[in-house]
N, C-alpha and C positions, 0 to 999 in steps of 0.2 A: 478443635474449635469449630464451630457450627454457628451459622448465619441463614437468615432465608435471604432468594435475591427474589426479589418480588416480580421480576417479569419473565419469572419461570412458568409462573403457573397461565401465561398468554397461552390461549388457543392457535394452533398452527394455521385458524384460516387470519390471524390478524397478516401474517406475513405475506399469504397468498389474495387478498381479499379484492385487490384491484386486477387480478389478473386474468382469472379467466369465470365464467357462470359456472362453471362444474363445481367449485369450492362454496356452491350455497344450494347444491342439493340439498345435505342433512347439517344444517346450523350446528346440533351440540357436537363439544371440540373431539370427544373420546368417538364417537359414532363417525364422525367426520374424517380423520385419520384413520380408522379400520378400514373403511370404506375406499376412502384414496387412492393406500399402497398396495392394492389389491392389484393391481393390473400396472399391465408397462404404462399407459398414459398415465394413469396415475402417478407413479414414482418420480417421470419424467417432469409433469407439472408441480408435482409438490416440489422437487429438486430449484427448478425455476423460480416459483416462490422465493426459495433460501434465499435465492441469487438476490431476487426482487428486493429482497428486506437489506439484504448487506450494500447493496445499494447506495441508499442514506445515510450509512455510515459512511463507506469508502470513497463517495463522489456525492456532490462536486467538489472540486478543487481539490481531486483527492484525497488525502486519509482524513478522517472523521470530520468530513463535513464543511458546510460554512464556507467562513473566509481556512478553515482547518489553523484551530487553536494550538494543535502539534507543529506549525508552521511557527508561529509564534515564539513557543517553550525553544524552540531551538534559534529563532531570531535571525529567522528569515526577513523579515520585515521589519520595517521600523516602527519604533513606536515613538509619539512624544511623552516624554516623560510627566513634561506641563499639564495633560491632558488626565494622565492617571486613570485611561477606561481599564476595559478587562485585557485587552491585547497587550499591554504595558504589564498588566500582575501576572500574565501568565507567562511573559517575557524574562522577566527577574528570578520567576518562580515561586510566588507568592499566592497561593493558589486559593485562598479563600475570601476574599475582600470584596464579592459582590454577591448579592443572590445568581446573575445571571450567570456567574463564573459557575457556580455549582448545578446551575441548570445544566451546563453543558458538559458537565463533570458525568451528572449524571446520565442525562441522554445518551452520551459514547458509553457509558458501561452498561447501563439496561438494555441497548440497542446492539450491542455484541451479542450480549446473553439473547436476545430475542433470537438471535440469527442461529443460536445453538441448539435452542430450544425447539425450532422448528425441525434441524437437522438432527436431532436425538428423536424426535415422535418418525420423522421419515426409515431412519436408521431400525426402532425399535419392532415396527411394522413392517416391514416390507420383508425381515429375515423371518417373520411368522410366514409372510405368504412367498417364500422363494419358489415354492413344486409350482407357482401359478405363473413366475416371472421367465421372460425369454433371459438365458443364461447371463449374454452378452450388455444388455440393457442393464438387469441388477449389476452385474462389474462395476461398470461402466457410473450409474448411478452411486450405485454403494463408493465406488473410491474414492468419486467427486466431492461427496457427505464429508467423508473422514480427513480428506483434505483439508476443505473450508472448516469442517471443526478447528482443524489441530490450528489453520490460520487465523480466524478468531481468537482461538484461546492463546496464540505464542504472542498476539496483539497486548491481549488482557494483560498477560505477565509483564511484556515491553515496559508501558507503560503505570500496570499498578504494584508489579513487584519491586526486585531489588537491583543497584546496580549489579550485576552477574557476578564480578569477581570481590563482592561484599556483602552477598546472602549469607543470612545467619542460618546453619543448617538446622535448627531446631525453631525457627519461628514459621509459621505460617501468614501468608500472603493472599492468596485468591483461590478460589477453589475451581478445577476442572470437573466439569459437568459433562458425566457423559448420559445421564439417566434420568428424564424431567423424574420431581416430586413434590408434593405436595409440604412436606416435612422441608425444615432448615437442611441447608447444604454442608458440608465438611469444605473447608479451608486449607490449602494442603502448602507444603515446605515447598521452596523451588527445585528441590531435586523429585519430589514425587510429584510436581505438574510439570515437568521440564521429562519426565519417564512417559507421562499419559500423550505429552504431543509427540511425543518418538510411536508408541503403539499405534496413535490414529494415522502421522505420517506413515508409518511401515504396515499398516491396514491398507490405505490408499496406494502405495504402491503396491502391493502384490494384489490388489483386484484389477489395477491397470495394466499393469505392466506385460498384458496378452494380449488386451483388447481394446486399447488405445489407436483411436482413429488415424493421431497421426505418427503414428510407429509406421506407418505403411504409405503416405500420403502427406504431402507438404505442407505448414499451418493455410500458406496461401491459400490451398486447394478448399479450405473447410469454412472462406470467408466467404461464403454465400449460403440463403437462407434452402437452397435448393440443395447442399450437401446435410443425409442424416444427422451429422452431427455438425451443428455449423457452429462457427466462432470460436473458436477450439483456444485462442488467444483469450477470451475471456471467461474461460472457464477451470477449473482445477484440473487442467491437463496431467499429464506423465512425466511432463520435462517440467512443469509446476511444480509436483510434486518433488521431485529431484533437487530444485533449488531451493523450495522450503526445506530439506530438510538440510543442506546445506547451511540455510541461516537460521533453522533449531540449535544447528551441533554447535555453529561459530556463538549461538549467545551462550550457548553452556560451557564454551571454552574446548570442546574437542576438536581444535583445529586438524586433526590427521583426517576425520573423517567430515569437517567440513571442505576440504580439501579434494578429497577422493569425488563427492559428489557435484561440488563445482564444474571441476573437470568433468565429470560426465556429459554436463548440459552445453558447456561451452566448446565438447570433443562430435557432440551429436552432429547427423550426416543423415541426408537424405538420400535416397536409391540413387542418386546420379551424384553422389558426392560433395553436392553443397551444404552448407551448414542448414540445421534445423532453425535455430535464428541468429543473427547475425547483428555486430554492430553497424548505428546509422556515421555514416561517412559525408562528410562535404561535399562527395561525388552525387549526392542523391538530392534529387531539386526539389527546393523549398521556397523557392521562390513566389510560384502561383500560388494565389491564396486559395484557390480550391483544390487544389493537389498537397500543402503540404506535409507536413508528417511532424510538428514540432514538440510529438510527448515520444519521438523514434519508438514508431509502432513497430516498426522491422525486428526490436531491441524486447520486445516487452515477449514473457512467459505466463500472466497473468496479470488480468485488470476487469474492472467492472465496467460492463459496457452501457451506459447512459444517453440514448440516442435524444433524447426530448431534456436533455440537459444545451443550455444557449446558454454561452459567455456574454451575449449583448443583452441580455437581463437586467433591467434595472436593479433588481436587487441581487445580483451576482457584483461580488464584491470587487473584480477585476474593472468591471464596466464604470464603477462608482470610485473607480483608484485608490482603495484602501491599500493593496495588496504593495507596496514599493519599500523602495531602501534609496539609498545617498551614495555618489559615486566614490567615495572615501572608502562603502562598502565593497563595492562592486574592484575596486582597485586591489582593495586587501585581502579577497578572495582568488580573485582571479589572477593578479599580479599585472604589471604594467601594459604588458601587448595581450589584454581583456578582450580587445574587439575583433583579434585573430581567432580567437579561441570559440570553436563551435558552439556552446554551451551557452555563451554569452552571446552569441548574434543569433539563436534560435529561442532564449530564452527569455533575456533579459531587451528591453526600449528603453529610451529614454524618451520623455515626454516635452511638448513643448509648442508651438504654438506660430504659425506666419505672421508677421510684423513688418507694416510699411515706413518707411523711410526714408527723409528728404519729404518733399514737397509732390503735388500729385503729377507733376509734368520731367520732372527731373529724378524722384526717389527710385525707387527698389526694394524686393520683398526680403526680408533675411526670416531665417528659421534661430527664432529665442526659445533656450529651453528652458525646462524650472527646476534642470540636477534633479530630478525625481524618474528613477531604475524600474518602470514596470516587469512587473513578472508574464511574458507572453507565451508557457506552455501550451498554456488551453485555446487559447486566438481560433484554434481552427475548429471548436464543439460550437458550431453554431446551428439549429434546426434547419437553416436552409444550404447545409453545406452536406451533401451527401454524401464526400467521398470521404471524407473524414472518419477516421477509426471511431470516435465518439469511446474511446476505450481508456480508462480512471488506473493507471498502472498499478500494481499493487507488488511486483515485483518484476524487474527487468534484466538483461544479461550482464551488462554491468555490474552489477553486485557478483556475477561469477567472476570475472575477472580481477577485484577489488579483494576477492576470499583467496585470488592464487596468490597475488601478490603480497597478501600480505601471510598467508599459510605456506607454502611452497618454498624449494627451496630458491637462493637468490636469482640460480640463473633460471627457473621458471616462473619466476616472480618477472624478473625483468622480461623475458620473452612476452609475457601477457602483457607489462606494460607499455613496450614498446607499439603491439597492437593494438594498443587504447589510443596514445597517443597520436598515431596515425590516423584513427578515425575521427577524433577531435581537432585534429588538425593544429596540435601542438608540438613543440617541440620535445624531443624524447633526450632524458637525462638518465642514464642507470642508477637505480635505486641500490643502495647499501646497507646494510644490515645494520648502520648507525639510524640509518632515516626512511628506511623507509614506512616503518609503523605511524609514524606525524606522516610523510607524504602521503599515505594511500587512505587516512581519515580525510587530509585536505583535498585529494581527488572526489573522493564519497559527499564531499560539502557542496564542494562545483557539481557536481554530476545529478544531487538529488533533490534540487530546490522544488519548495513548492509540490514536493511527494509525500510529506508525511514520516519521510525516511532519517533524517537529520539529527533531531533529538537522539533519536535510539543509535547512532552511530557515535555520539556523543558520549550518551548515558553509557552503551557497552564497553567504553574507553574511558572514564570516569573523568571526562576532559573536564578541565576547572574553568579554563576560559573559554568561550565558544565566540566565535566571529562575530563581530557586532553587539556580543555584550555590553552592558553597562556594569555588570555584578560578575562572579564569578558563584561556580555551582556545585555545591557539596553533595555527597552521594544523598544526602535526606532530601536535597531538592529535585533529585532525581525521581523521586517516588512521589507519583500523579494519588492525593486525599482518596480513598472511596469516599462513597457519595454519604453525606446524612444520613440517608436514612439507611447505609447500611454497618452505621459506627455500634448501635445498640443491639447486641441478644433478641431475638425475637423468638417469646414460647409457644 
């Protein structure tokens, strides 16, 4: 089967175009890419670019965007049902009942593909000009590409292929694009695009895995603009690449080897024996609003970094309280002692308002609230708060420890969870081989509000009832429409 996707045929400077004057020396796109990946600046800035594009998808509010309609489909938030906008049909699962539903149906898919696109003209250019590139730089460039490809496209499949353990091995779903063209694309089965994100992951590691910054050097050390390679957290690192493939193998079901690589990332040791990253712990202060840390930047292995991204934005949907839920929910997730629980005191507010009382010589102020659970991850991306990561998670260490326990055998399943627990500041239970596949989705539910992560933990569990449901969700509601315009053959 063969489709065109229409924002393949985008020029690489539409992704780079805000970034820097060098991307309008030569306007036409073919002259413009030859010219680029010519040199180390080049590859280095077209690479940026990529970054720049995926951006918009990934952040704000993490994953795709917005108030993030993937926050929604998994019922993060509430919706009223009286009201019947789009937050409510993508809540159910009802995915077509407004134009603006499919605007943003489409946006997330063509805006993927954009981010591919640019990373295929980078990729296809720069192996012409390697005799011209410093060795380390191409690596280093080259494996971050093949990364961020395989991350985009294991996104696309997430969401527009099949639940994993109910792909029909002969139908075709989305196609992996590793080669712009002009011509319609091939549409491929989920085991041949679930093959192509294993090559571009196992691409990406073996061009890092010599020349990776912080194989030698702390993340800490590369968070400033004065180290070569800085930000090494929000980039397609080496220990990035380790846990994507990690959560490659776990949606295609090969726990042995999502397993193996888990551990690798949550076993990693810096020269003096501290962990490469580490869980955030109650012990770490969160308190000062300019110091805190409430997306646990300590935790993250890849994110998009959005500095000119402000939670106090009028139309950032946190500031405007769209983003909440009902303490029924918050109860039913979290379970009764909710306000012990890390998760919940760095994530979740409750809202509510000073109110005087009695008379004005005798009364008193009390605090009335209105049972409305704001989501406070992002609290601290604010433009005038500079210590702030400003960093859009897009995979964190957590999800290592969530793949032992539930891949691993019991007594190293429990070992990791007992180290969760302590850092959440929960009470620690041994997991048993009755329960702990429901407990470590219910951990993964607390753990990944408002990430984008939720859904797809659902969908790869083919869970029927998901928290805060009003409906329950069959594997077809699992499967996010393509967009209109790309239902029909184009010749």
């Amino acid at each position: 089967m063969k489709k065109k996707i229409y924002i393949l045929g985008l020029s690489v400077l539409l992704a780079c175009s805000a970034c820097e004057d060098w991307l309008t020396i030569q306007p036409e796109t073919t002259v413009a890419a030859e010219t680029l990946f010519k040199t180390d600046v080049g590859i280095t800035q077209g690479l940026n670019g990529a970054y720049y594009t995926a951006m918009s998808i990934y952040a704000p509010i993490s994953y795709f965007g917005g108030s993030s309609f993937v926050e929604y489909m998994a019922n993060t938030y509430y919706c009223d049902p009286e009201m019947k906008g789009d937050d409510y049909y993508f809540s159910i699962h009802t995915y077509e009942q407004s134009d603006s539903q499919n605007n943003v149906n489409e946006w997330c898919f063509t805006g993927l593909y954009k981010v591919i696109a640019n990373l295929n003209s980078m990729l296809s250019e720069m192996a012409k000009n390697v005799e011209k590139l410093t060795p380390n730089i191409y690596k280093i460039c080259r494996g971050e590409a093949y990364a961020l490809r395989a991350c985009c496209h294991l996104d696309i499949l997430r969401l527009y292929g099949p639940v994993p353990s109910a792909a029909d091995a002969s139908k075709t779903y989305v196609p992996y694009v590793r080669v712009n063209d002009v011509e319609d694309y091939t549409y491929h089965t989920f085991n041949q695009f679930m093959d192509y994100v294993q090559m571009d992951l196992d691409s990406a590691e073996m061009f890092l895995q010599t020349v990776e910054p912080v194989l030698t050097q702390t993340f800490e050390a590369t968070n400033s603009t004065s180290n070569i390679w800085p930000y090494r957290k929000s980039r397609c690192n080496y220990y990035a690449v380790l846990a994507l493939q990690a959560r490659a193998a776990l949606w295609r079901g090969d726990k042995e080897k999502a397993l193996r690589y888990a551990k690798l990332v949550k076993e990693a040791k810096n020269e003096d024996g501290t962990s490469k990253v580490r869980l955030t712990t109650p012990n770490d202060n969160m308190s000062d609003y300019t110091v805190t840390d409430k997306t646990h930047y300590s935790e993250h292995l890849f994110g998009i970094k959005n500095e000119t991204y402000d939670v106090n934005s009028f139309s950032d949907p946190f500031s405007r309280k769209v983003c909440y839920n009902k303490e029924d929910f918050i109860i039913n997730l979290y379970g009764e002692d909710y306000k012990n629980d890390l998760r919940y005191k760095n994530w979740w507010n409750i809202s509510g308002k000073w109110e005087w009382v009695g008379d004005w010589q005798t009364g008193h102020s009390v605090w009335v609230t209105d049972g409305k659970y704001y989501i406070t991850k992002y609290n601290d991306f604010t433009t005038n708060n500079t210590s702030a990561p400003h960093n859009f998670p897009i995979i964190r260490l957590p999800e290592m420890y969530f793949i032992i326990m539930e891949c691993g055998t019991l007594t190293e399943a429990n070992a990791a969870y007992e180290e969760y627990c302590n850092a959440r500041g929960i009470t620690y239970k041994p997991l048993t081989e009755d329960d702990r596949q429901e407990r470590v989705i219910l951990e993964s539910i607390r753990e990944y509000v408002a990430e984008g992560q939720n859904f797809f933990t659902y969908k790869r569990n083919n869970v029927k009832n998901m928290y805060g449901a009003i409906t329950t969700s069959s594997e077809d509601q699992y499967i996010m429409p393509l967009p209109e315009a790309e239902y029909a053959d184009v010749k």
